[in-house]
Structures are given as C-alpha cells and as structure tokens.
N, C-alpha and C positions, 0 to 999 in steps of 0.2 A: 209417949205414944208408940214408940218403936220396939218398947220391951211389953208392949198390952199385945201389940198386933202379935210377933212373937210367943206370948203367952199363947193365945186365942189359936193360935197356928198347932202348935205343940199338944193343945190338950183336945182339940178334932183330931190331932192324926193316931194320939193314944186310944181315943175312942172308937175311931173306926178300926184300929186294929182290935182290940179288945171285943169290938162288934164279929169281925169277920171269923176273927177265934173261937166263937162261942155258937156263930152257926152251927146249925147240925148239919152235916151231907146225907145223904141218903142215897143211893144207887138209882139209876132213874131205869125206866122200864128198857128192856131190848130193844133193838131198834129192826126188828123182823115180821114177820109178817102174822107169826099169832097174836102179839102183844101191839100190831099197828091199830087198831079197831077197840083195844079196850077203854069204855065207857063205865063199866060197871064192877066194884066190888067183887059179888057176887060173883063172875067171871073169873075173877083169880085165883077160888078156890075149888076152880074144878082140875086145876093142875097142882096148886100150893096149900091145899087143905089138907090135915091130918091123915095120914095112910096113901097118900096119892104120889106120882110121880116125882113131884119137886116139893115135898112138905117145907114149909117154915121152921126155920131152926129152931131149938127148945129156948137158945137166949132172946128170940126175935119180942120185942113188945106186943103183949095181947092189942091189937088195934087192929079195927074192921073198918079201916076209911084208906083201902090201899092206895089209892090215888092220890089222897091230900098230901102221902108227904113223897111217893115215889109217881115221879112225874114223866 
C-alpha cells in the first residue's frame, strides 16, 4: 500500500509539471487606460494592424481572436 500511494504521488507531481511546462504564456494586455476597455478584436488592430503604430511582429501567429489567448 505504501509503495501504490507513493507511486500514485510521484506520477501526479510528474504530470503536473509536465502540465505546467507545456503551458503556453502569452503576455496579457497593459494594465492602462487604452487597453482597460477592450472588448473587441477589431479594437486592436487600429493600433497593432499592419502599417500602424504597434504592428504585430512578422513571427506573431496569424490569429484574429486577440483576446482568447491575451488576457
């Protein structure tokens, strides 16, 4: 019983690192006052859209759902 629970212990704590490892991070929105209010996409690419102020880096992933991963 004492080498199960052990087992059992060992192979959660490998998984949740393994879990925590493989997260992605993402950078999460400013904490100011243009970016306090955004609700919409569309919103972020009147600052971060191609030829504008803060464009998106060329390595950036093509993905139009800013919000779902930067929060």
């Amino acid at each position: 019983m004492k080498n199960t629970l052990g087992f059992v212990i060992f192979s959660l704590a490998v998984l949740g690192l393994l879990f925590s490892l493989s997260a992605e991070k993402y950078p999460p929105l400013p904490r100011d006052e243009v970016h306090a209010t955004m609700t919409d996409t569309a919103v972020c690419f009147a600052c971060h859209g191609p030829g504008k102020n803060f464009p998106q880096k060329p390595s950036h992933p093509p993905k139009f759902e800013c919000l779902k991963c930067h929060k």
